[in-house]
N, C-alpha and C positions, 0 to 999 in steps of 0.2 A: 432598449436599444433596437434600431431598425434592423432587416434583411431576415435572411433564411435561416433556420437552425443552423449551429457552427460545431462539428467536430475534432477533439485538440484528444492525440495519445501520446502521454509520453510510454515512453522504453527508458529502462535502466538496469542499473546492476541488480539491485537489490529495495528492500520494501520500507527505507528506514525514513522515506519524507511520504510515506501513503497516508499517513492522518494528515498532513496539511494536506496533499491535493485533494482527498477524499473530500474537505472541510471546505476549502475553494471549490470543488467541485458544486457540492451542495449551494453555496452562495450564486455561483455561475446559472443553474440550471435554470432559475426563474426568467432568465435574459434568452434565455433558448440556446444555451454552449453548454455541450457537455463533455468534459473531461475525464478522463482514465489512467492511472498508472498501471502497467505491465513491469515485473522485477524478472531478469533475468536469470535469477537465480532459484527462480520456481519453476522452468521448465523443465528438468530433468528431475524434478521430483512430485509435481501437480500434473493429474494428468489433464491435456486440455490446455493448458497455462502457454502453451507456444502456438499452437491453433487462435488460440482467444487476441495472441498480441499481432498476428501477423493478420485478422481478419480487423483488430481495429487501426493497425497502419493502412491495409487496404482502402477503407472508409474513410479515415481523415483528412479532413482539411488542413487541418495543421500539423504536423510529426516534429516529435522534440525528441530523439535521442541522446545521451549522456552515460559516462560511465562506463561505457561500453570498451574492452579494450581484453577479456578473456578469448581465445581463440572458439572454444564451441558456440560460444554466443554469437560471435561474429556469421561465423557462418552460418548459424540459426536461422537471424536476421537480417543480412544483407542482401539477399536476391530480394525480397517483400522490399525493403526501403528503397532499392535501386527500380524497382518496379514501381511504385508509387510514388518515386520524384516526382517526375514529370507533369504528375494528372494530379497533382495538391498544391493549396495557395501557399505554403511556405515548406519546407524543411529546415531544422536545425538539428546540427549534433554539432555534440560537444562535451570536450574532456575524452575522445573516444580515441582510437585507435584510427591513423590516418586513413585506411580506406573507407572507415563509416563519415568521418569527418569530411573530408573532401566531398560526399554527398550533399553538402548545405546548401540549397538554395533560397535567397531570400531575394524579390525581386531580382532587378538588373543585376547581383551577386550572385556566381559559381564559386563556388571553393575550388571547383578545379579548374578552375579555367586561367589564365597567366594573369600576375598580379603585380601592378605597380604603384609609385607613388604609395598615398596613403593607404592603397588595397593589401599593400604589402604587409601591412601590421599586424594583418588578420593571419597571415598565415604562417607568423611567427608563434600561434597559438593552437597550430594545427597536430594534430596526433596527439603524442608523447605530453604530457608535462613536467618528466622529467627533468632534475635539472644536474651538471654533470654532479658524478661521483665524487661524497666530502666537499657538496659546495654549503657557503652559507647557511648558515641557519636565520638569516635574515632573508633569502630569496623569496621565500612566500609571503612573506610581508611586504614585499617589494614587487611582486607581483603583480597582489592587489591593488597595491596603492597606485598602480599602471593600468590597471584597469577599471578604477575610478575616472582615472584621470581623460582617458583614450575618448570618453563619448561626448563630454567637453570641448575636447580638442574639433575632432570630429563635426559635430554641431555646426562648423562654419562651412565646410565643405561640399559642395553641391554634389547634385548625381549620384552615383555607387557607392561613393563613402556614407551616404547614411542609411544603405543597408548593413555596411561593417558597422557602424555606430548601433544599429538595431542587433545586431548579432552580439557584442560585446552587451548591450543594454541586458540581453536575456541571459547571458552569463552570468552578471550582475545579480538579478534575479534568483535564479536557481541555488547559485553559490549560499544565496543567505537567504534558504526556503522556510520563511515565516508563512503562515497563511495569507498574509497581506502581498506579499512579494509574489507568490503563486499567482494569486488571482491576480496583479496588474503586469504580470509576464505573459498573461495568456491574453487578458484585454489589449497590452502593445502591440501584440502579434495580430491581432484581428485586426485591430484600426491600421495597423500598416499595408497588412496585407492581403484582407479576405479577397475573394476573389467568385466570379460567375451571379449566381445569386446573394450571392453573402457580399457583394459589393456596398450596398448604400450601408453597410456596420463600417467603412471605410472613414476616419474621422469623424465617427460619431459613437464611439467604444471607449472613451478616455481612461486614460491608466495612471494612479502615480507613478514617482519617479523612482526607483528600488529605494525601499528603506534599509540605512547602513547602521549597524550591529556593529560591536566591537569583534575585532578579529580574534585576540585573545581576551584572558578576565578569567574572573573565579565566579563560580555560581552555588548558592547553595538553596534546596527545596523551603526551607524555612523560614527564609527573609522575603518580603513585600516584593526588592526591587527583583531578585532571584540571580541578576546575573551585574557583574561591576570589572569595571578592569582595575579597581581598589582592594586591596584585601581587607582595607576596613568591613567589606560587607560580612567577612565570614561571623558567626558566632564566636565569643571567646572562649576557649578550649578551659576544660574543668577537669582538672585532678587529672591529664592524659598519660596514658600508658608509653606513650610514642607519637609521633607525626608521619604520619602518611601525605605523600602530592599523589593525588591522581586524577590521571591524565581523560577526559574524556571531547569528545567529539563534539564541535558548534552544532551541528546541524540536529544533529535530534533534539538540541537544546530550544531553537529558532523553531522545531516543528510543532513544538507542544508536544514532545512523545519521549520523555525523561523519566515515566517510572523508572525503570529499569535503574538509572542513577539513582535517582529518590531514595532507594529501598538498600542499595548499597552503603552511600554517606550513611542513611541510619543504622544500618547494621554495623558499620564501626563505631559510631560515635557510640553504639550504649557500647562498646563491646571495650570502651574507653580511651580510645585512640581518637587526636586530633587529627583532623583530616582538612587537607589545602585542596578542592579542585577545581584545579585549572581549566579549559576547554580551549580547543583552538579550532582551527578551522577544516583541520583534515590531512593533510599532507606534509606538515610537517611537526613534529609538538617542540621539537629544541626551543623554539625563542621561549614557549610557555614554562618550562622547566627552568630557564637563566632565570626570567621576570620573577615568576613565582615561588619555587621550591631553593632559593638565596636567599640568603640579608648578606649585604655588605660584603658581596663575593666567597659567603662561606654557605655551605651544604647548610641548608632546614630543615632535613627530610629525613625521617632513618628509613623509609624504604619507597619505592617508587610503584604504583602500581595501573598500568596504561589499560584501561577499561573500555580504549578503543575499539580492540579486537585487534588492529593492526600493526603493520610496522612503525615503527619509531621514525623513521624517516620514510618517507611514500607513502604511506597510511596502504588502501585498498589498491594502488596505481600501480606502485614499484616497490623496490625493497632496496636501500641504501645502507646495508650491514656496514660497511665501513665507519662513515659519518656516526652512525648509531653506537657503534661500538667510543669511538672517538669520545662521546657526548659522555657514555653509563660511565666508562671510566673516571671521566672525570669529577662525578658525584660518588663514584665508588660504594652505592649504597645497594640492596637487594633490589632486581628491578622482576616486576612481577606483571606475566600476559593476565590478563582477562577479557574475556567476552562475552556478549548475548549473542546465541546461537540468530545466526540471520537469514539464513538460508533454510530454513524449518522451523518447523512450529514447536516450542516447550514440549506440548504431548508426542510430536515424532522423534523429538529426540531421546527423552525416554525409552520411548516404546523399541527406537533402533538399537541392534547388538554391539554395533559400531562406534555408536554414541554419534560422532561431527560425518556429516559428509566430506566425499573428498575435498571437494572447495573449500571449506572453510577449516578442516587439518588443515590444509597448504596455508589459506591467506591467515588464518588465525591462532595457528601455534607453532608450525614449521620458519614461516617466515620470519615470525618473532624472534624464534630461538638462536637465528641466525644473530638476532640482535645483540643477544645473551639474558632474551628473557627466560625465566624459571616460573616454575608449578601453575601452567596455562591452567584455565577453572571457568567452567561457563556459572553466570552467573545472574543470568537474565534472558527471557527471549518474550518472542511473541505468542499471544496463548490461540489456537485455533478459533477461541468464541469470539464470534462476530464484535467488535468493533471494540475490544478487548487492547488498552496498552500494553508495551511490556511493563513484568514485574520483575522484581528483586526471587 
């Protein structure tokens, strides 16, 4: 690919898609682009680790913020990103908190600047994604399938609208952070946008088109295809003790970074318990739970166990106790937190008196409880050795 070396950081919450960009990183470098993830949730415990993020938003040509929506982070971050608009070829953020979001520039598009017509779509998807209290549990499916649809739409529209179609196109991306989705999210961003030197990469960077994953499905480590929205894929259950649904999270699925599941599934299946798990996308598990943990409108499940870390409804974003409670009730079965420590390393957690930092008490056992989850249990994390998955 022609022009100058290309600079891309993103910033986020936390470190659960760094084996994909690390892996797109590595494929990137030989084209002269080099990318980085910074996790938010390492600076107050890495020393360095917020210096390191805010000298490579400095530097960048590209800034992809996400995730972002905790108050200390915000303010961590945001004078460095509001300082570095201006003087870099693109900014995005997204899934943040509206005053990082409204930072977006991408071409002839401000996120903060007055929006109409078709511009207006985009900033229905501004801040929050929450959505109101005890709504749907079809919303996030409904979501998606709106934001599949938007860039489509979009496509025929001259001018500014196909920088909101490049901005929903990266959301797309990210949302379902395969290695492959990484690296043509960072290629789209450069052929649209580089800028100064990095100009003739302009149309000459091609990207595919995001490749689409199933939103929900059950995944198990032992089968070829590993992930299906059929429960044919599961293994058939032998002499089980009980049936466990457990709930866990697309994205680590998509990133290549599922020991951590792997070593759980197997620890129950010897332990002789039939296990269903389901994956969704993040922010909400209800539909995964009707689809999969049912037959024919009756309970499957003797106990529920969400290995997310998160709330049952809002995942990492929000906390919808209500809905959540609505939902357990109505399976009436044990419903059970687990986690992989995310914000520390396996060895720091140990080694700490405390056992969880405060974030992750709050997002990953307080919040749940609200749910009416029981006996939170960390159960995985990431090991400090260089390029080390999590484990069971």
């Amino acid at each position: 690919m022609p022009g100058a070396p290309v600079r891309v950081a993103i910033v986020t919450l936390d470190n659960h898609l760094r084996g994909a960009v690390e892996r797109a990183g590595a494929h990137l470098a030989p084209a002269g682009i080099s990318l980085t993830l910074h996790a938010a949730g390492d600076w107050d415990r890495e020393a360095g680790a917020l210096d390191r993020a805010k000298t490579a938003v400095m530097k960048a040509d590209i800034v992809i913020a996400t995730m972002l929506f905790l108050d200390d982070h915000i303010r961590a971050i945001l004078p460095t990103l509001v300082e570095r608009r201006e003087a870099c070829d693109a900014m995005v953020c997204l899934m943040s908190a509206g005053e990082l979001t409204r930072l977006t520039r991408m071409g002839a598009y401000r996120m903060d600047a007055p929006a109409k017509g078709p511009l207006a779509l985009l900033k229905r998807l501004r801040g929050s994604t929450r959505p109101k209290p005890g709504g749907s549990a079809n919303s996030g499916a409904g979501q998606m399938r709106m934001l599949r649809r938007l860039p489509k739409i979009l496509r025929f529209i001259p001018g500014t609208a196909q920088d909101v179609r490049a901005y929903f196109l990266t959301l797309q991306y990210w949302l379902a952070g395969s290695d492959d989705n990484v690296v043509a999210m960072v290629c789209s961003l450069i052929d649209r946008y580089a800028a100064g030197p990095r100009e003739p990469r302009r149309g000459n960077t091609p990207a595919a088109p995001p490749r689409v994953y199933p939103e929900l499905g059950v995944y198990h480590p032992r089968t070829t295809q590993r992930m299906s929205e059929s429960l044919a894929l599961l293994p058939p259950a032998k002499g089980p003790r009980g049936t466990v649904g457990l709930l866990l999270l697309r994205s680590y699925l998509l990133g290549n970074d599922a020991g951590h599941y792997d070593g759980l599934i197997a620890a129950m299946e010897a332990a002789g318990l039939r296990v269903i798990p389901a994956f969704f996308s993040g922010l909400d598990a209800r539909t995964a739970m009707e689809r999969y943990f049912r037959r024919d409108g009756v309970v499957a499940v003797d106990a529920i166990v969400n290995a997310s870390g998160f709330s049952l409804v809002g995942g990492p974003a929000y906390n919808d106790s209500g809905a959540a409670v609505e939902t357990l009730a109505g399976f009436d079965v044990p419903y059970i937190a687990a986690h992989a420590v995310e914000f520390q390393t396996i060895e720091e957690w140990r080694a700490r008196r405390t056992g969880l930092v405060p974030l992750e008490a709050t997002m990953m056992v307080a919040l749940p409880e609200l749910d009416g989850a029981i006996c939170p249990s960390v159960f995985g994390g990431r090991s400090a050795a260089p390029s080390t998955p999590k484990k069971h």
